[in-house]
C-alpha positions as CSV (number, residue, x, y, z in Angstrom):
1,X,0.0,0.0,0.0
2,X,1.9,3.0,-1.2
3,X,0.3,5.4,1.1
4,X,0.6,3.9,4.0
5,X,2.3,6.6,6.7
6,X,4.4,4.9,9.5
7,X,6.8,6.7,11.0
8,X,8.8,6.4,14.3
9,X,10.3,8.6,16.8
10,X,12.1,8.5,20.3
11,X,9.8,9.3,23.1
12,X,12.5,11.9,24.8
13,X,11.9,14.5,21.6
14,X,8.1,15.1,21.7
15,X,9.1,18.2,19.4
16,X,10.2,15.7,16.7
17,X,7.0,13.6,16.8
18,X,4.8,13.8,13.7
19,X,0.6,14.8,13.8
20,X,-0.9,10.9,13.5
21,X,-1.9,8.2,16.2
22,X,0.6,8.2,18.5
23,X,1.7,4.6,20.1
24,X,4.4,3.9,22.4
25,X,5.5,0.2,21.2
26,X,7.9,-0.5,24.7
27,X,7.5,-2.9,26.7
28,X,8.4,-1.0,29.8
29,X,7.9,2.6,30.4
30,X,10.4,4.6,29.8
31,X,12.6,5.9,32.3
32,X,12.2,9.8,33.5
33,X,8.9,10.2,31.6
34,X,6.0,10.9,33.5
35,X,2.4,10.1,31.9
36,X,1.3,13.4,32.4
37,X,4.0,14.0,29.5
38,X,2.6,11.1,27.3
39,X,-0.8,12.4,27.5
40,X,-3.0,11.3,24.3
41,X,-0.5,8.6,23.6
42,X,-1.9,5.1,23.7
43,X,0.8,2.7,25.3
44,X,0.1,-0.5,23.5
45,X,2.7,-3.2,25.3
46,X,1.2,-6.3,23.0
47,X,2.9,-5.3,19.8
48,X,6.6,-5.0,22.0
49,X,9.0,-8.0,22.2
50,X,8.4,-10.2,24.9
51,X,10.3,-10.4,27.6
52,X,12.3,-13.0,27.0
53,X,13.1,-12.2,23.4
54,X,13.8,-9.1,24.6
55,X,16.6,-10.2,26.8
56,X,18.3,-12.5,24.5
57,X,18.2,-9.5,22.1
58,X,19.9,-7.6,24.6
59,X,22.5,-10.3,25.4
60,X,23.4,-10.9,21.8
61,X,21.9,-14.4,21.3
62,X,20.2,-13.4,18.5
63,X,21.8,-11.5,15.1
64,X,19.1,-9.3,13.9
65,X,17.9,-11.8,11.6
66,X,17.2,-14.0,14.0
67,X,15.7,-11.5,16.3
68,X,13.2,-10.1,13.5
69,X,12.1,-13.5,12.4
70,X,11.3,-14.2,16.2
71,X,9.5,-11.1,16.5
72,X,7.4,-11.4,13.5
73,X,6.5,-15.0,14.8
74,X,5.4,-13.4,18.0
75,X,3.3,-10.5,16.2
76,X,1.8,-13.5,13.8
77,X,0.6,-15.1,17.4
78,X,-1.2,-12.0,18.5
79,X,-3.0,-10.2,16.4
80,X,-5.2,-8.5,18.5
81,X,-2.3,-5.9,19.7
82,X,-1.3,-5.1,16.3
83,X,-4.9,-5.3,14.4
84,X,-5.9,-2.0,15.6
85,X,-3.1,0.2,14.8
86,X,-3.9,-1.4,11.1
87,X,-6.9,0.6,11.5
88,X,-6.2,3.8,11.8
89,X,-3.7,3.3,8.6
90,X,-7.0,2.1,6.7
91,X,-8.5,5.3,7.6
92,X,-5.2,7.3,5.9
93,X,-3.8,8.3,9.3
94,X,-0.5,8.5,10.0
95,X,1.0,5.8,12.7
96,X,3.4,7.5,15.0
97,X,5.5,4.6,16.9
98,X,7.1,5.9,20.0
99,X,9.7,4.4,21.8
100,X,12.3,4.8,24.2
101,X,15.4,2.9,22.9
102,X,18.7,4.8,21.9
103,X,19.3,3.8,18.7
104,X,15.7,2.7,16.7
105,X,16.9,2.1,13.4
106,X,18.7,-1.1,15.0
107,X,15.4,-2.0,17.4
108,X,12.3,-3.7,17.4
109,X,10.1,-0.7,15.9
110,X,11.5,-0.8,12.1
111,X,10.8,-4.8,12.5
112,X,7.0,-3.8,13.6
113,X,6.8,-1.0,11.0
114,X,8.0,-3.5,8.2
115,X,5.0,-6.2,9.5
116,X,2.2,-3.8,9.8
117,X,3.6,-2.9,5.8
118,X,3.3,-6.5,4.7
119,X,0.1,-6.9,6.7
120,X,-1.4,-4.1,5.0
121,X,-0.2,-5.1,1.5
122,X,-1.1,-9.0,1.6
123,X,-2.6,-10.0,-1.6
124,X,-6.1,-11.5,-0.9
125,X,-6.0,-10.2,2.9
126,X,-8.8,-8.0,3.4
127,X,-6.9,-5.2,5.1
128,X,-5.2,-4.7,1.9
129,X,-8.1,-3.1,0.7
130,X,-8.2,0.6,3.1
131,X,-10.8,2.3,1.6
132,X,-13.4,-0.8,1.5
133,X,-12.3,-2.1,4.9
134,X,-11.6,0.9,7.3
135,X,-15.1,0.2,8.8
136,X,-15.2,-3.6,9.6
137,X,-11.4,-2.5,11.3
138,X,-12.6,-0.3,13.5
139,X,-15.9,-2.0,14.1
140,X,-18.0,0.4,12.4
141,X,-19.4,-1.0,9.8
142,X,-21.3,1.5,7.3
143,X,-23.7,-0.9,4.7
């Protein structure tokens, strides 16, 4: 889906932070940050690595091959944390991840980003279609 807007940002620069649905993808909640300060920011722990893969991410068990295909198997097994953000995307908005981690180009968030993509764009699935499906995704259907 070519117009599909995903973008991501660290939660420590809210000036940096795009307009769109704004998700923090961590796990944990990231240190120094009060809620007050995340205010109108859904915290959505379901689509964040579990804690285990987490760990041996951290510990260097896993190269990021292996990490991503471990974290796409885990997404694949839950569907209800990441069907959601799908649909706000069906409805044209922009997906904002959030997340605390230094360095996010070498974290879990471009692995998410890249899933919801493939998600979106699956030939046959019917959240490839926005425009037709928006309201069966966010339970509104419109006959």
């Amino acid at each position: 889906m070519s117009d599909c807007h995903i973008v991501s940002a660290r939660v420590y620069a809210p000036a940096d932070w795009p307009a769109g649905h704004r998700v923090l993808v961590d796990r944990l909640w990231p240190r120094g940050v009060r809620k007050a300060a995340l205010e109108g920011v859904e915290w959505n722990r379901a689509v964040a690595p579990s804690t285990g893969l987490r760990q041996a991410w951290h510990a260097g068990e896993l190269d990021p091959r292996g990490f991503a295909l471990a974290y796409c198997n885990e997404l694949a097994a839950a569907p209800d944390g990441w069907r959601p953000l799908l649909a706000g995307l069906a409805r044209g908005e922009t997906l904002v991840l959030l997340t605390a981690v230094r360095d996010v180009a070498h974290s879990h968030v471009p692995v998410l980003e890249q899933f919801l993509r493939a998600r979106l764009a699956m030939p046959g699935d019917a959240l490839a279609s926005p425009v037709c499906y928006a309201p069966e995704l966010d339970g509104k259907r419109r006959d």
